[in-house]
C-alpha positions in Angstrom: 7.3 1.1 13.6 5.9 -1.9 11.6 7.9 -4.9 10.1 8.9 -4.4 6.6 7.6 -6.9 4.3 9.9 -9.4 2.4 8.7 -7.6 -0.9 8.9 -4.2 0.1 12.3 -3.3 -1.7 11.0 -4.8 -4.9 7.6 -2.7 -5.0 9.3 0.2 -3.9 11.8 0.0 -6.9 9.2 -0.7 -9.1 7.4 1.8 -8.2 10.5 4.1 -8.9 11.5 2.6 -12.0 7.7 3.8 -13.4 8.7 7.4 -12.2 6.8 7.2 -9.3 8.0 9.7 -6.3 8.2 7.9 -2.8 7.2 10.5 -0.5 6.0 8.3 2.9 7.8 4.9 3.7 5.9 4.0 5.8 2.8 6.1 5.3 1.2 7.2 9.0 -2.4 7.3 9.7 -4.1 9.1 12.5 -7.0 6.5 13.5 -7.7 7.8 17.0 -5.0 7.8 19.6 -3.4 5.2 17.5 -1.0 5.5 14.8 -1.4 2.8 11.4 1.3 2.4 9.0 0.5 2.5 5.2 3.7 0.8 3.8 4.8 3.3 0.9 3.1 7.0 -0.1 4.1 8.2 -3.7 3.1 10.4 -6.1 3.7 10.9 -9.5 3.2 14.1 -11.6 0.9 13.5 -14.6 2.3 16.2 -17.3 0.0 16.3 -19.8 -3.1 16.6 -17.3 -0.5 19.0 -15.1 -2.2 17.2 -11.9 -0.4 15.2 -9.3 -2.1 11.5 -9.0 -1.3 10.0 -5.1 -1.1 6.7 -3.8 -0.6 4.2 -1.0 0.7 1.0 -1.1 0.0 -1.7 1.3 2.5 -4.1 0.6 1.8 -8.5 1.5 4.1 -11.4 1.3 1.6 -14.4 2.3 4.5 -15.8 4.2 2.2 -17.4 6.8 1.1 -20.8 7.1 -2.2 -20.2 5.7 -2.9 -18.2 2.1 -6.3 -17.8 3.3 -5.2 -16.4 6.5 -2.9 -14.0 5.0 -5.8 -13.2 2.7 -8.1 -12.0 5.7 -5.8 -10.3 7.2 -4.9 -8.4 4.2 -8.2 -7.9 3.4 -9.0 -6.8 6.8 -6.1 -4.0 6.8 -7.1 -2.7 3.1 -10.8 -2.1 4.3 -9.9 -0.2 7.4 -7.0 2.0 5.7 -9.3 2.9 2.6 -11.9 3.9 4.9 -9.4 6.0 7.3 -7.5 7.4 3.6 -10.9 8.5 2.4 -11.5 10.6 5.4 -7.8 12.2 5.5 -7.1 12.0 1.9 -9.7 11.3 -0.8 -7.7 11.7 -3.8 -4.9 9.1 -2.6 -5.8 5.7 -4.1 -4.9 2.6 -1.9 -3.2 -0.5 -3.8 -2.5 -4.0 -2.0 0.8 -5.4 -3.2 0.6 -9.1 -3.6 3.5 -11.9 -4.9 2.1 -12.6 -8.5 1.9 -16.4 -7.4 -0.6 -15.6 -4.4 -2.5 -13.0 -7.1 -2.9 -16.1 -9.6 -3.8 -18.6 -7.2 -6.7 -16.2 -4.7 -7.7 -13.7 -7.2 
């Protein structure tokens, strides 16, 4: 099982506070013989549309010694889980959970 990540409390309740449904912490992926962790599935039931909207959340603190760094390796996990999610499951939409201070400074 993978390390949790120093913000993964906060997203999660976020998440829960905007009626979100957790429904995979962590979220597994099949890739191979090997197993990859997605940190939190949800989904939420849009009402007026009566559809169900899906998502994954891969959740970074940038705790290492380099932004930059942290940034490739981030970047590196979002590629290959989008591309595994849009085999398995197309309509789930994969979001990279950042501190707001690393999303003002790199993006």
């Amino acid at each position: 099982m993978p390390a949790r990540d120093l913000y993964r409390n906060n997203v999660k309740n976020a998440l829960i506070k905007d009626k979100w449904t957790i429904t995979h912490d962590p979220l597994t992926l099949k890739f191979g013989k090997k197993d990859l962790y997605v940190d939190l599935g949800a989904r939420q039931l849009l009402a007026a549309q009566k559809a169900e909207s899906k998502i994954a959340v891969e959740i970074k603190s940038f705790i290492g010694r380099s932004d930059v760094d942290d940034l490739e390796k981030a970047l590196g996990q979002y590629i290959l889980y989008q591309d595994i999610l849009i085999e398995l499951e197309p309509e789930r939409i994969l979001y990279l959970a950042v501190p707001n201070s690393i999303f003002d400074d790199l993006f």
